[in-house]
ZATI-424952 format. One record per residue (C-alpha): residue number from 1; x, y, z; residue in three letters. Coordinates in Angstrom, 2 decimals. Each point is the difference from the previous one (the first is absolute). Layout:
  resi        X        Y        Z  resn
   NUM        X        Y        Z   ALA
...
# end
This chain:
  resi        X        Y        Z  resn
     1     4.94    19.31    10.95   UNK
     2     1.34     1.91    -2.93   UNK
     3     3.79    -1.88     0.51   UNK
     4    -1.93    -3.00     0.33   UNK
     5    -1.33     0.77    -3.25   UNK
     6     2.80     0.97    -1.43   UNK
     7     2.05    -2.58     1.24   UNK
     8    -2.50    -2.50    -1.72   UNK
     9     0.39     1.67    -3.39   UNK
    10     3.50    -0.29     0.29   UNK
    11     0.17    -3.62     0.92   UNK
    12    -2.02    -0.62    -3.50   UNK
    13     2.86     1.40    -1.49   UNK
    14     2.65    -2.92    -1.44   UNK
    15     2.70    -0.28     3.36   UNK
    16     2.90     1.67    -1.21   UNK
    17     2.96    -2.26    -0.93   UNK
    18     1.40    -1.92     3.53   UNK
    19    -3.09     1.52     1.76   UNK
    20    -0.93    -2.06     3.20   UNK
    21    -2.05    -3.43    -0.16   UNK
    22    -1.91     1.52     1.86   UNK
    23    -1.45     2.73    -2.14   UNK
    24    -0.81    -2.53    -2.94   UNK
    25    -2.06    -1.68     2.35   UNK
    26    -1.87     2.76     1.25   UNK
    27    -0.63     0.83    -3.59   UNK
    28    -1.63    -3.42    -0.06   UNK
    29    -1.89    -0.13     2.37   UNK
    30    -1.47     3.37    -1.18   UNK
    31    -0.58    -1.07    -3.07   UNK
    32    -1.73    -3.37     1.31   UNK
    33    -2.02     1.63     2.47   UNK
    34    -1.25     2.88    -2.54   UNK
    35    -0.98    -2.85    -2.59   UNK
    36    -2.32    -1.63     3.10   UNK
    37    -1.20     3.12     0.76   UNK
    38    -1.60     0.77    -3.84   UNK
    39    -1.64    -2.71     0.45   UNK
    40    -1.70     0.88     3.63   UNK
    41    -0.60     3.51    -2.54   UNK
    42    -1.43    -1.81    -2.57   UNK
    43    -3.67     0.31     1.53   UNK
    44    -1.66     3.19     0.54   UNK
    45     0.40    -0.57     4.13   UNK
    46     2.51    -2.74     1.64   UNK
    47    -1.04    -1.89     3.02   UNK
    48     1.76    -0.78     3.31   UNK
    49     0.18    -3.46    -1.70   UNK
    50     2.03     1.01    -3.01   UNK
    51     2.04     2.30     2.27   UNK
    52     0.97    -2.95     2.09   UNK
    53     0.33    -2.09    -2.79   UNK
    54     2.49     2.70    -1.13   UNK
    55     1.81     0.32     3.46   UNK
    56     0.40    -4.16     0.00   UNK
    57     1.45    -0.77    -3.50   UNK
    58     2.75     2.81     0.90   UNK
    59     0.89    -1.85     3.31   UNK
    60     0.08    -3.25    -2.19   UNK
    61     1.97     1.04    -3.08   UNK
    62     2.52     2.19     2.40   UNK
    63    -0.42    -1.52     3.31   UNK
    64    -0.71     3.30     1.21   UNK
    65    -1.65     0.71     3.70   UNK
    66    -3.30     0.89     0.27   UNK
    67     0.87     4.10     0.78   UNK
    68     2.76    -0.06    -3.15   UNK
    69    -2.76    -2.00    -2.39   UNK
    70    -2.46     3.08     1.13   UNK
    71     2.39     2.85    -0.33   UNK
    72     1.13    -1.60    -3.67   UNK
    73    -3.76    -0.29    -1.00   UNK
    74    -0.85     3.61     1.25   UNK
    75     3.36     1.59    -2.63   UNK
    76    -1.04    -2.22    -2.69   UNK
    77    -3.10     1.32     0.00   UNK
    78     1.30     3.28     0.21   UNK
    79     2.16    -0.04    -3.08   UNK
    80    -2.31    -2.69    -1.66   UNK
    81    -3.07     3.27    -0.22   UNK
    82     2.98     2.22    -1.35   UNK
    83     1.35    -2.79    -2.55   UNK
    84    -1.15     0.63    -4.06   UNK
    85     1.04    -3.67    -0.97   UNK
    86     0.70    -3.49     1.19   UNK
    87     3.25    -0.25    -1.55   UNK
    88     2.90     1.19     2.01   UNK
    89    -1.61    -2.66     3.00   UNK
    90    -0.52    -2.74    -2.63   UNK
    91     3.63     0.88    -1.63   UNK
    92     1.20    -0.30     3.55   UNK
    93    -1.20    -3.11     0.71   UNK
    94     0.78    -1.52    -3.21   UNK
    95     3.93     0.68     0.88   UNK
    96    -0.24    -1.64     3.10   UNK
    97    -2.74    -2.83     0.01   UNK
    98     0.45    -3.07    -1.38   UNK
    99    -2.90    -1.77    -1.76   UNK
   100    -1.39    -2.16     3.16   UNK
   101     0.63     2.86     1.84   UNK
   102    -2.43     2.26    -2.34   UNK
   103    -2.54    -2.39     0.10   UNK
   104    -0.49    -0.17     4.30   UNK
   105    -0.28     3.82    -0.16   UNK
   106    -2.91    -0.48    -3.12   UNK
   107    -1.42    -2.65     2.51   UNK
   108     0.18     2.81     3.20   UNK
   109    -1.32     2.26    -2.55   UNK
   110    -3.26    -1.82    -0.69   UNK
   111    -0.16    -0.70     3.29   UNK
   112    -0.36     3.94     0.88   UNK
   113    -2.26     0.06    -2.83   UNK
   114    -2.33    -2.90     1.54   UNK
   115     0.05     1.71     3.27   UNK
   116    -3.71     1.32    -0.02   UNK
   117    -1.41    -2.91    -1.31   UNK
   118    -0.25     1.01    -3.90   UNK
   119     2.24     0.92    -2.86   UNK
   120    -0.82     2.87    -2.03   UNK
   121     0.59     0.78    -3.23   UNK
   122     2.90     2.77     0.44   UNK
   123     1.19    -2.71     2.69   UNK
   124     0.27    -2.49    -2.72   UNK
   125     1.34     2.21    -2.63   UNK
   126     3.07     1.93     1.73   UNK
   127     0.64    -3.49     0.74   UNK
   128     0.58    -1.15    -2.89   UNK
   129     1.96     2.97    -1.12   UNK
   130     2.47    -0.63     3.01   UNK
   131     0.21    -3.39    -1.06   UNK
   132     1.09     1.20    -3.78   UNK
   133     2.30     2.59     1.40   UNK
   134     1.58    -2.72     2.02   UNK
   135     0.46    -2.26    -2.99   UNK
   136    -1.76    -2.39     1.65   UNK
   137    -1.67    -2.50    -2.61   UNK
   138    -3.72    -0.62    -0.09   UNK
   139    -0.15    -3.13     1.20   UNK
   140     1.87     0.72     3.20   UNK
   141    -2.07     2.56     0.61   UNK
   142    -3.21    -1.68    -0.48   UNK
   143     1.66    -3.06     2.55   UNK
   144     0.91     3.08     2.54   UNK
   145    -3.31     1.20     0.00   UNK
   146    -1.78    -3.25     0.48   UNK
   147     2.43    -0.94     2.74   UNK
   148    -1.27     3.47     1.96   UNK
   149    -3.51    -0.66    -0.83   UNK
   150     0.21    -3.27     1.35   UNK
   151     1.91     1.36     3.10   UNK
   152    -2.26     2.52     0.43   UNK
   153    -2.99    -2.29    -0.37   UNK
   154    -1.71     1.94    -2.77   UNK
   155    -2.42    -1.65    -2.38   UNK
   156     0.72    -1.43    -2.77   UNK
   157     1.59     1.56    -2.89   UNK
   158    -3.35     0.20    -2.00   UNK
   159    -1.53     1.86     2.53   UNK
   160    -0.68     3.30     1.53   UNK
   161     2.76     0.05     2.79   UNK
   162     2.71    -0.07    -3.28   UNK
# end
């Protein structure tokens, strides 16, 4: 567990000059995972709902299996309750994301965060933070989240569910 750990720090580190493909991906997929993750957090207890929700955009985004979704979940969590800020996963995905690309993963996000049926307010807030640390304008945003509501089948944006 603890070179797992460590392992994971390390691969938040910038890949060394001519470092593998293969370690800037892992790096992003960290990063990715930990950012679906804070929002599962957001509440004071997560569901089996948000947990799957979790486990599903991760084999969507990275066409991961089921066991490697799961296992990348279960380290993001990890380092996401020993992270102090957002920013080295948001800076991460900012180098490698391009703007459509930012706006599925606010989509998958909301969709974690509609998971057990309501939104709540630290839900909706470290949302929007995400979506300013991703430069992602307000509009988009607003579009993203609408398109998850819908997909999720939440209420209406006037009402409780949002």
């Amino acid at each position: 567990m603890l070179k797992t750990l460590k392992d994971l720090l390390a691969g938040l580190a910038p890949p060394p000059a001519g470092a593998p493909p293969a370690d800037a991906e892992h790096a992003l997929q960290l990063a990715t995972a930990v950012m679906l993750v804070e929002v599962m957090r957001a509440d004071a207890g997560y569901t089996a709902g948000e947990r799957a929700a979790v486990h599903a955009a991760l084999r969507e985004k990275f066409s991961l299996a089921a066991d490697e979704a799961a296992r990348l979940a279960e380290l993001a969590e990890t380092t996401a309750r020993d992270a102090t800020d957002l920013f080295a996963f948001t800076s991460r995905i900012n180098e490698r994301f391009e703007m459509p690309q930012k706006l599925r993963m606010l989509e998958l996000m909301w969709g974690v965060a509609y998971a057990d049926g309501r939104v709540g307010d630290h839900e909706r807030h470290l949302m929007w933070r995400i979506a300013d640390l991703l430069h992602v304008p307000q509009g988009a945003a607003v579009h993203a989240r609408l398109r998850a509501q819908q997909a999720a089948g939440a209420d209406a944006p006037g009402r409780p569910a949002g």
